[in-house]
N, C-alpha and C positions, 0 to 999 in steps of 0.2 A: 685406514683400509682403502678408502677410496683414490687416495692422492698412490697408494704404494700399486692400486691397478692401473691408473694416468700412465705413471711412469715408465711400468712395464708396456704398458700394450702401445704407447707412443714410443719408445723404443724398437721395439718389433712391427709396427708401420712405418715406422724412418727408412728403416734397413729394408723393408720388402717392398716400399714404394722408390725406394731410389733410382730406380730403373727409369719409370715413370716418370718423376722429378726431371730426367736427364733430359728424356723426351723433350716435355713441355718447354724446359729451360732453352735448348734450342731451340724451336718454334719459335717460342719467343723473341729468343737473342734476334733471329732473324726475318720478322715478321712487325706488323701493326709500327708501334714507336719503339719497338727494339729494347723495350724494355722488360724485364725477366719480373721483379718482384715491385711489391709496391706493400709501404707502411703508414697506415695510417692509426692517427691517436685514438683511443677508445676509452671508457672509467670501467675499472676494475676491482679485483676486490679491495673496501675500502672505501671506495668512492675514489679510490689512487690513479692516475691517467697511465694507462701504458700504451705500445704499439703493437697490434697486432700487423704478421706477418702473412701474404695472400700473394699468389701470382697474377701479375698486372692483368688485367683483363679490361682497361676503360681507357681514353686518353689519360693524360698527365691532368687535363687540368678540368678534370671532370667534378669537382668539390667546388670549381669557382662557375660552372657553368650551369644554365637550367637546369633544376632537378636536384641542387647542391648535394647531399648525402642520400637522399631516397633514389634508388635504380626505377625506374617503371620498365615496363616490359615493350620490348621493342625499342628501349632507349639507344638513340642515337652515337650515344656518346662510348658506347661497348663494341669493342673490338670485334672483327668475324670468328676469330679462333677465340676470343674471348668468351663469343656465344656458347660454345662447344663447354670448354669450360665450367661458366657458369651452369650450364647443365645440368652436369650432370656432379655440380659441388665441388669440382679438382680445383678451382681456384680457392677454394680453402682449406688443401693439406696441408700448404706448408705451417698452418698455426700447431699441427702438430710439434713444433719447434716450440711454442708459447708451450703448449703442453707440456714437453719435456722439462723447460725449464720451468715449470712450478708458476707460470704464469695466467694458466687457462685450465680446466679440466674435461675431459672429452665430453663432461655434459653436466651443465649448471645455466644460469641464465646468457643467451648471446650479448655478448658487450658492444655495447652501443657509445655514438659520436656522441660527443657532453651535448650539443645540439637537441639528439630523440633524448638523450639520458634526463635530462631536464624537463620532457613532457611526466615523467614520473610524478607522482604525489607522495609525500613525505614520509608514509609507512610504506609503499612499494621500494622507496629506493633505499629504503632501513634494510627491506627485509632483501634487496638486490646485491647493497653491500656486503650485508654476511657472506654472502654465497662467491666461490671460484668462480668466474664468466667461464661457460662453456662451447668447446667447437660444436656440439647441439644441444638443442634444452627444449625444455615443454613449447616455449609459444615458438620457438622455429619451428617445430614440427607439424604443431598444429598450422601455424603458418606458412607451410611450405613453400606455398604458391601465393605469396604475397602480391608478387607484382601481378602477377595473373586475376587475383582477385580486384588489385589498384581498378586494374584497366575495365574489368566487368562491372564492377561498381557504376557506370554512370553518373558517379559523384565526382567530387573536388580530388583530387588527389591527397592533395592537404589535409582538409577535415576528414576522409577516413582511414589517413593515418595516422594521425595525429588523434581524432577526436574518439573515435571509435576502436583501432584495431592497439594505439599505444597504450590504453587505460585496459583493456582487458588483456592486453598481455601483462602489464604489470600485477594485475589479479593472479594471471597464471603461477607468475614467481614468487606469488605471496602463498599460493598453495604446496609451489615445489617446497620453499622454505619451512614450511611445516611438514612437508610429510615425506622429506627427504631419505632417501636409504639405499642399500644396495642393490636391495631387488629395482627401486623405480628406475634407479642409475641402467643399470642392463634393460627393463624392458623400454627405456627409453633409446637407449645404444642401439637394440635389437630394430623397432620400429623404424627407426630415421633410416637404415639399412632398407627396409622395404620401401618405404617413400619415394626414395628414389631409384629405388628394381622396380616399382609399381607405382607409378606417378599417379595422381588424380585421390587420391584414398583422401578420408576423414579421419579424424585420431579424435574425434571429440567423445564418443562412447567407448574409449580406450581405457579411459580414466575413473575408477568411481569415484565419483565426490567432489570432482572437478567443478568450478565455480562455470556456471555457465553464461554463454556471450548476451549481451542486450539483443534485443527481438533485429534491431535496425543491421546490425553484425551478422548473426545468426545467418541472414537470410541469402549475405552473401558468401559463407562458409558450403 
């Protein structure tokens, strides 16, 4: 059921965003490094590597440079129109194409660089595996404002994402995995839609039953 809504409704955002698409893709073509798209490797279902698809928004060689795979906020290494982008999420339509092709599904856990994928602990990444990687899922959303929280932290960058915000997202997807369905699928589709029409929101009393964040976390959600 779920893979036969993917199919459709990424079909019908292909065709309705293509406009859009065209937009950006010139921007692009003719802006920052002139480069339109950027692929980079992620684990998917399986534990199997594949690449998702994203409109470049960072230089080329933003993976070898400070910050390697983590973005922080106000990162130097992100384009002006990239900002824009990131935004407001357009640099991640195009994985509606992983969608389509039965790679991604609009909402399961976000597929992560084998780098974060390996902060996982042995039952998070069991229960990560089963699951389609989605273009949004429980810990993005509860996450949304990742880098914004990076930066308000007053911590390490590292250790609170690493130590603190990768160990309770993996919690997160050990909840979606049990309690997976079609209603969570939608009110999870539905929510990320407001997230970003209404930036700053909490999604942690969204959920009943949701494993809750350690006090050190908590405090900066």
């Amino acid at each position: 059921m779920i893979r036969l809504v993917d199919f459709v409704a990424s079909t019908i955002a292909l065709a309705v965003l293509a406009p859009l698409f065209l937009v950006v893709m010139l921007v692009l073509r003719f802006t920052g490094e002139h480069e339109v798209f950027y692929l980079q490797e992620r684990v998917g279902l399986g534990g199997r590597p594949f690449r998702v698809l994203k409109f470049a928004t960072m230089l080329k060689e933003s993976p070898n440079l400070a910050g390697g795979f983590l973005t922080q906020k106000d990162d130097p290494r992100v384009l002006p129109f990239g900002r824009i982008l990131r935004k407001w999420k357009v640099n991640e339509l195009p994985q509606l194409l992983n969608v389509w092709l039965g790679q991604m599904s609009l909402v399961g856990p976000r597929p992560q660089a084998a780098v974060h994928y390996n902060l996982y602990n042995a039952r998070q990444k069991a229960a990560i595996d089963s699951l389609t990687p989605g273009l949004t899922g429980l810990g993005s959303l509860i996450f949304r404002d990742e880098e914004g929280l990076l930066e308000r932290s007053g911590l390490g960058f590292d250790y609170v994402h690493d130590e603190l915000i990768t160990p309770y997202k993996g919690d997160l997807e050990l909840w979606y995995a049990a309690n997976r369905s079609i209603v969570l699928y939608f009110r999870i589709l539905f929510l990320t839609a407001i997230s970003i029409l209404v930036p700053g929101g909490s999604y942690l009393e969204s959920f009943p039953g949701l494993p809750q964040p350690p006090a050190e976390l908590r405090r900066l959600l």
